[in-house]
C-alpha angles and dihedrals in degrees: 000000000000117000137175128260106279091014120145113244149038117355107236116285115293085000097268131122142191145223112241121192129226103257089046081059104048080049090054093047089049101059107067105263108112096166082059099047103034095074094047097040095048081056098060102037086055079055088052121014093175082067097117101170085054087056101048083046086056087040094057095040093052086055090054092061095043095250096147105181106049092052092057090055096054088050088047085056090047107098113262093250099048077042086060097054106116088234092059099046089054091061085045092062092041089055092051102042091058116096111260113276103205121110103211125217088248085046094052097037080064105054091038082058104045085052085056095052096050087058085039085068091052101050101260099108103181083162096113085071096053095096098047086049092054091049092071098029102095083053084094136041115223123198119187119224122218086236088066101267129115124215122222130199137151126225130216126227089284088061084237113127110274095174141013109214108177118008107148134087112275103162094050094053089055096045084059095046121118135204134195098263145085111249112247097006118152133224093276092050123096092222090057116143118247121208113294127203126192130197110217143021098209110119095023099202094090083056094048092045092046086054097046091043082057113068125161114271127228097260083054098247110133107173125245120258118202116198111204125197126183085190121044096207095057089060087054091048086067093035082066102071117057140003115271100154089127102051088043089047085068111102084221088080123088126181118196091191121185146019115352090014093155088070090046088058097047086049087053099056090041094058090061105039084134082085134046109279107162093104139161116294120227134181136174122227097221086055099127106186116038137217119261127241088025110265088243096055089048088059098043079061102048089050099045088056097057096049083052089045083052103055087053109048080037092062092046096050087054093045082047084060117031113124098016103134142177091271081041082054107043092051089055103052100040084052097050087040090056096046092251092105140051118276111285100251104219117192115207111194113193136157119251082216102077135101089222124349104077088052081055092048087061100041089057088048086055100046087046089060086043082059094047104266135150091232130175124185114214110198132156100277091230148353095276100056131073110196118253124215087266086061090061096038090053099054083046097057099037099051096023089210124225083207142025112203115178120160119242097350112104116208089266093068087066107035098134094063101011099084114201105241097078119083112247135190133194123214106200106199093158134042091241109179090228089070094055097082149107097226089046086052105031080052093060109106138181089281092049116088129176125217130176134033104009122194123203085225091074088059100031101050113004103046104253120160109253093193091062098045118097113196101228127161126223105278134204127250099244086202096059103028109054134135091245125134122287141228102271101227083039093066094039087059087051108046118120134137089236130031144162139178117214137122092215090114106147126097119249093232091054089040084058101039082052092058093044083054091050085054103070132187086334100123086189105054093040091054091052092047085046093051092041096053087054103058097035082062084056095045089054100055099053092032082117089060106030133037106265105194081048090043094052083054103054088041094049089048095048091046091056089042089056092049089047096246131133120262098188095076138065094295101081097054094047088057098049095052099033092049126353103055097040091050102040079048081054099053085035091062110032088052086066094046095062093043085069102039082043086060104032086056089048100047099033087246116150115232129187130198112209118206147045125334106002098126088058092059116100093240117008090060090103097055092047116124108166134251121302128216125250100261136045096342089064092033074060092049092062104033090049096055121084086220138015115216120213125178124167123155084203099060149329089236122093145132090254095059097054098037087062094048089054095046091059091261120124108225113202110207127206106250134231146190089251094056085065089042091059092048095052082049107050082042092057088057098040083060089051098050091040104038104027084093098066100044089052119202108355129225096202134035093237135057131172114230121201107240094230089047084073138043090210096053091047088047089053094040086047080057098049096045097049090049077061096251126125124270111228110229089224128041121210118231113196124201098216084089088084087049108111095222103053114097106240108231114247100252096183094055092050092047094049117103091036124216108028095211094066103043105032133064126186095183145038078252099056094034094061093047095055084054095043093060089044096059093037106041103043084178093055084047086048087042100050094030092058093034091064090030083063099042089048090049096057100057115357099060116109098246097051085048091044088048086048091055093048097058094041096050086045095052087045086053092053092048100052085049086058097245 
């Protein structure tokens, strides 16, 4: 950067410089580039004043950035004749028809107060240094530029410029700065943005662009900024100078203001070691009066203290724990489950950026306390913070928990703070990547239990007990979800005929186009996503008549086998969960989605989509209505529709659909082949458990069963017929079902949404049917809505699936004990 003799700022790069000759600098002030010229040009014309075509060069360039004034002044030191030439003039007329440039101290002393008091309203009042501050503004002139700087000099008695203090383009430099972060990256990203903070506001425009290269991420998490100034009227200085009451109104922001500010900076981090405080460092050049001690030094301190603060919780926790076995276990919690005992302390760790899972944190707290339990939720205390180790050790020392519960996070995840004599359990509500692994399942020990959505994939492949894993779907929280009357307006905002609440938002075709981006260069992996996408257009089109999760398989498998490559190894199951699954859920999904546009256009029925980035979709925009919160607004949102779509290839089952059952809303599920499957299942196994009896010890495994010998058999049969299939005459009982190490099937969550034909569609025909009797039959809504609101609250709420942990992890407990 080139600066003036006695300018404030960074000497020119390297410290060199170089004589540039007349000609090389009338060149420079005719292309374009006035923050270039200006330095160099003000020089010389100090050298030689009588320059006039300098002048009229400088003349021209500060035209070019909107400073009005001085312009005018180069032209007014030109001599009258040259002043006369029509070129001139017209540079003249274009000066003074500009607006003025200069910022005036009155001018700046309101902006600079408006800025306080936006501080004012967040507890930081720096007021009291507002009239010492007035007393040196008018020291400097300041001119604005129309690019956003502002120019600063200062004139001797004569009123002619002594000085230029600042003349470069600051607010250009830091438009262009970059920092080591993604923009917009959450708290699970790599990219995402530590804490920054920045020693100085003046000039303000490294602030501004800090706070614009910050948005918030998806998730919601936007990273906190600290402004530290050794010198309160320098922060005033840049306050000065544009209105940034919006950007200072953020509680992000957080200003360490005065003497010793570098302490203060180093007690502030310390005061939150609970979260991650070892952040990005920024200073500005033009900062006269430093921090002490230096801002980098402060946060070397801060940090060192809470990795001191770790080893040594860290050591406690372990000591807490030490010789706590499974027989140490299994007492204790017998003892706290009969009433003998204290109440079992359970610790839920969860992430505050999430869609779902944090509301689901808190739903499992609540339906702990519900069971009995001491249980603490430990969650980030606001969007501008990620926990640190400290945060977990100290949970972990202070409750001593009996139990440690965190969705979709096994205990390997957090091996430096979770110690391993607690028992742990892991609720997978989701197929995260991070659990298919060896290391995740060969870590699980006689204290590590699974719970959720289990695929056969974690024991098959990756080495998870079997024994110590409870298949559980995701349940509903029975206090927020509930048929009960609704805010009136509420409701009104909410009516429509077809709803449905769901962040998938993006269309397949740009799902897969994405992929095929994130691809690169790579011919191969772009010609396995294109082939997949292909055939998971035609598996979802037959997943009523075929098996889809078995479909995607084969297809995946038949996909690998034509390129020559092995199907037997980790590949196939990347490609299955990296693209096949997530774009077949996708078609599935958004099918459905035009079916629905396709029949409310055509019926004049009003349909909303609730989530994320629906009024960006080509044609779903105008049925956009924003995102609801996880409480009455979306309990509205069912209850106001007239129907609740649901499509998943992976499965019928999902929190939605039992959360608008429960809030007096009918939800009407995309069916597939598998839902019959689970029927016929969960109906073999209701005839072994009801007519085994009567049969007595079997010679054979298996036994026909005449269809009108069991209600069962007649109710599955019912199903079958009315799906238009044909009803077998025999049924076939199998005796595996007494063998210990057959899975029993989950009756309750086949049987859950009744009678299939009235609550699943598997076309735009049957889909409109099922609304239309919604909209037409209020009593058959009531009827189907309360019949699967029953059958959830019975066993999907949170505190029957929290009861039903309990006992298993108690049972696994007795077990490893040997009892």
């Amino acid at each position: 950067m080139t600066t003036l003799a006695g300018t404030s700022g960074a000497p020119a790069h390297g410290g060199q410089t170089r004589r540039i000759s007349r000609d090389e600098l009338v060149k420079l002030g005719q292309a374009g580039r006035p923050w270039a010229f200006l330095p160099l040009g003000l020089q010389a014309i100090a050298k030689s004043p009588e320059d006039a075509g300098l002048r009229l060069l400088a003349a021209a360039n500060f035209a070019r950035l909107g400073l009005r004034g001085l312009g005018l002044e180069q032209l007014e030191a030109v001599p009258e004749a040259q002043r006369a030439e029509a070129t001139v003039r017209a540079l003249a007329s274009t000066l003074e028809a500009m607006p003025d440039d200069v910022l005036t101290s009155a001018r700046r002393t309101t902006i600079c107060r408006g800025n306080l008091e936006a501080l004012a309203a967040r507890g930081v009042d720096l007021t009291g240094h507002l009239d010492a501050w007035r007393e040196r503004a008018g020291e400097i002139e300041h001119r604005a530029t129309g690019d956003g700087n502002v120019v600063r000099l200062q004139r001797g008695d004569d009123g002619a410029i002594a000085q230029w203090v600042r003349l470069q383009d600051e607010a250009g430099e830091s438009k262009g700065a970059k920092f080591s972060h993604r923009p917009g990256a959450g708290v699970s990203d790599p990219g995402c943005p530590p804490p920054f903070v920045l020693e100085g506001m003046d000039p303000p425009w490294l602030f501004r662009r800090l706070i614009e290269a910050t948005p918030p991420a998806p998730d919601g998490f936007q990273p906190r900024i600290y402004v530290v100034q050794e010198d309160p009227l320098e922060l005033l200085d840049g306050l000065s100078m544009v209105d940034l009451r919006r950007e200072l109104s953020s509680e992000r922001v957080c200003l360490i203001v005065g003497p010793e500010a570098g302490a203060k900076l180093e007690d502030e981090l310390k005061s939150r070691s609970a979260t991650a405080i070892k952040g990005a460092a920024l200073g500005l050049p033009t900062v006269r009066t430093r921090a002490t001690p230096g801002v980098g030094e402060a946060i070397q301190r801060a940090v060192a203290a809470q990795a001191q603060e770790h080893e040594r919780l860290r050591g406690e926790v372990a000591a807490l724990y030490a010789g706590r076995d499974a027989a140490w276990w299994a007492g204790r919690w017998k003892a706290a489950l009969s009433g003998e005992g204290r109440p079992l302390r359970v610790l839920v760790p969860t992430c505050r950026f999430s869609t779902y899972v944090r509301h689901a944190a808190s739903d499992i707290v609540e339906g702990l306390r519900a069971s009995g339990c001491e249980a603490r939720l430990l969650m980030e205390p606001d969007d501008h913070s990620r926990l640190a180790s400290v945060a977990y050790l100290r949970e972990l020392r202070e409750l001593e928990p009996d139990l440690v519960l965190l969705i979709n996070y096994t205990r390997s995840s957090f091996s430096n703070v979770m110690p391993e004599g607690v028992p742990y359990v892991c609720w997978v509500q989701d197929a995260m990547p991070h659990l298919f692994n060896d290391e995740s399942g060969g870590a699980q020990g006689p204290l590590d239990f699974l719970a959720g959505h289990l695929h056969s994939d974690l024991f098959k492949r990756h080495g998870y007990a079997n024994e110590r894993a409870l298949d559980l779907p995701v349940p509903a929280s029975e206090t927020k979800f509930h048929d009960g009357p609704v805010d009136a307006e509420l409701l009104r905002e909410h009516e429509c005929e077809i709803a449905c609440v769901t962040h998938h938002s993006e269309p397949p075709e740009a799902l897969r186009d994405r992929m095929l981006a994130e691809s690169g260069g790579d011919a191969l992996h772009r010609r396995l996503i294109g082939a997949v996408y292909e055939r998971m257009v035609h598996i979802c089109d037959t997943a009523h008549a075929e098996a889809a999760t078995t479909r995607i398989r084969e297809a995946v498998i038949e996909i690998l086998q034509a390129e020559g490559l092995p199907t037997d190894g980790p590949a196939t199951q990347q490609l299955i969960r990296q693209a096949a699954a997530p774009l077949a859920d996708r078609i599935f999904r958004h099918q459905v989605f035009h079916w629905a546009l396709n029949i409310a256009e055509r019926r004049g029925w009003r349909m909303h989509l609730y989530g994320r980035g629906w009024e960006s979709h080509p044609r779903f925009a105008p049925c956009a209505r924003g995102e609801r919160e996880h409480g009455e607004p979306l309990r509205a949102a069912y209850q106001a529709a007239a129907v609740n779509l649901h499509a998943s290839v992976h499965s019928l089952w999902h929190q939605r659909v039992l959360e608008c059952a429960m809030s007096g809303g009918v939800p009407l599920c995309r069916r597939k082949f598998e839902n019959l499957q689970a029927m016929q299942r969960a109906t073999a196994f209701l005839i072994h458990e009801h007519c085994a009896p009567e049969y007595g010890k079997l010679k054979s495994r298996d036994h026909r069963l005449r269809t009108i010998d069991s209600v069962d058999a007649l109710m599955m049969a019912a199903q079958r017929q009315r799906l238009g299939e044909r009803a077998p005459i025999e049924q076939i009982y199998n005796e595996r079902w007494a063998l210990p190490e057959v899975k029993r099937p989950d009756v309750a969550s086949a049987m859950l949404l009744g009678d299939l034909c009235e609550t699943t569609f598997a076309s735009e025909e049957e889909l409109e049917r099922l609304v239309e009797k919604a909209v037409e039959m209020p009593a058959w809504r009531r009827s189907v809505s309360g019949g699967i609101s029953n059958r959830a609250r019975r066993r999907f709420t949170y505190q029957a699936s929290v009861k039903r942990i309990l006992g298993f992890v108690a049972e696994g407990l007795e077990r490893s004990a040997g009892g």
